[in-house]
LOKE-758170 format. One record per residue (C-alpha): residue in one letter; x negated, y negated, z negated. Coordinates in steps of 0.02 Angstrom, whole numbers, plus 32768, in hexadecimal, padded with zeros to 4 digits. Each point is the difference from the previous one (the first is absolute). Layout:
BEGIN
AXYZ ...
END
This chain:
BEGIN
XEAD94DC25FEF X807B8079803F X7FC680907F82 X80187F8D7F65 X80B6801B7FEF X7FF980C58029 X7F717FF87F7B X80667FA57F69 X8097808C802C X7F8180877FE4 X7FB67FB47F67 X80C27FDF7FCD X802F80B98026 X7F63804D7F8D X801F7F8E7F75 X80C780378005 X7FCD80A78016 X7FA080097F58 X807E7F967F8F X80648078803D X7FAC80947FA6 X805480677F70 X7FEA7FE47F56 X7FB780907F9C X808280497FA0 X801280057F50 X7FC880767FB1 X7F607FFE8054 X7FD080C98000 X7F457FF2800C X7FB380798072 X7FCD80787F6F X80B87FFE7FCC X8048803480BB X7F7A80918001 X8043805B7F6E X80B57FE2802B X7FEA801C80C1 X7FA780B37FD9 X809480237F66 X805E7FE08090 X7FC1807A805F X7FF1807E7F7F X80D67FEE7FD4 X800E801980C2 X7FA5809B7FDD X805D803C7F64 X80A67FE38052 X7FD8805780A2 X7FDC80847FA6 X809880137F96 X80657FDB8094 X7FB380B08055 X8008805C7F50 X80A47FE07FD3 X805C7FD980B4 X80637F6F7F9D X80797FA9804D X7FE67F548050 X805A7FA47F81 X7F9F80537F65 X7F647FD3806D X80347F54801B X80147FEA7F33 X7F5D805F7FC9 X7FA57F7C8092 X80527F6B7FAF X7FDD80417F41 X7F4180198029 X7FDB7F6D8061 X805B7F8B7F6E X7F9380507F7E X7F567FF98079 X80347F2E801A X80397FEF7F3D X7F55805C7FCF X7FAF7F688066 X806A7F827FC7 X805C7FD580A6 X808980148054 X802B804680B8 X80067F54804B X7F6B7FC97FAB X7FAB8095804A X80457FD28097 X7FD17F50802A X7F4180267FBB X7FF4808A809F X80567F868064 X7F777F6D7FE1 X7F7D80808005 X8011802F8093 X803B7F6A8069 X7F977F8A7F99 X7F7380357FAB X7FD98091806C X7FBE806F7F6A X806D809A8011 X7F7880758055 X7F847FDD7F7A X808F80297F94 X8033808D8049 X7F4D8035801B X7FFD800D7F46 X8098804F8001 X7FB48092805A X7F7D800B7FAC X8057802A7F63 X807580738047 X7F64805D804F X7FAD7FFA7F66 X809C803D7F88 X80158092807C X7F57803C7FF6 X80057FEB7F47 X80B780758017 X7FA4806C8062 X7F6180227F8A X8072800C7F77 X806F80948076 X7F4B80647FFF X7FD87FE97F4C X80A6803E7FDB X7FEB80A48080 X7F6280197FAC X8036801C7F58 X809D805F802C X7F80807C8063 X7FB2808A7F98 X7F6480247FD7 X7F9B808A8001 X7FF7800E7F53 X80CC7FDB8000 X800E80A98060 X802D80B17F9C X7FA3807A804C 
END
């Protein structure tokens, strides 16, 4: 009799716990659609890295070539930074997805370097000469 009413609480707490649970947001980036913009991500992170090293800009040019590429990677997806935002956010607190997501994620970015790094031989190759290149 005595564990009836510490029972009801628990059953009280779990069923508060779960109306408590976050909506998914909309838009509703499907898990196809964070891939691609997850690994563009990473690819501007890249990009600007690099011209940060090649051209030692300052932090304010840096801070406006980082805003200008990540509006065009969300307007090339059709959302915005807060939309973004709040589908990581339910990801990973609610639907636990993100490290299929970002398995995918590395995936491609494995994949597109190898493909960068075939295409880096092909291109040695044909700038090498041949034999039949030389003068003798």
């Amino acid at each position: 009799m005595r564990f009836r009413p510490i029972f009801a609480l628990f059953i009280v707490l779990i069923l508060s716990s779960c109306s408590e649970r976050a909506q998914k947001p909309k838009p509703f980036l499907s898990e196809k659609q964070m891939v691609k913009l997850i690994t563009e991500m990473h690819l501007t992170e890249v990009a600007l890295k690099q011209l940060q090293d090649k051209n030692r800009h300052n932090l304010d040019s840096m801070r406006l070539y980082t805003n200008v590429a990540y509006s065009e990677l969300f307007e090339k997806y059709g959302v915005d930074k807060e939309t973004f935002e709040a589908n990581l956010y339910y990801r990973v607190y609610y639907s636990r997805d993100m490290e299929k997501i970002y398995t995918k994620v590395h995936k491609n970015l494995h994949l597109l370097d190898s493909l960068n790094r075939q295409a880096e031989v092909i291109s040695a190759k044909e700038e090498m000469p041949t034999s039949k290149s030389i003068e003798r």
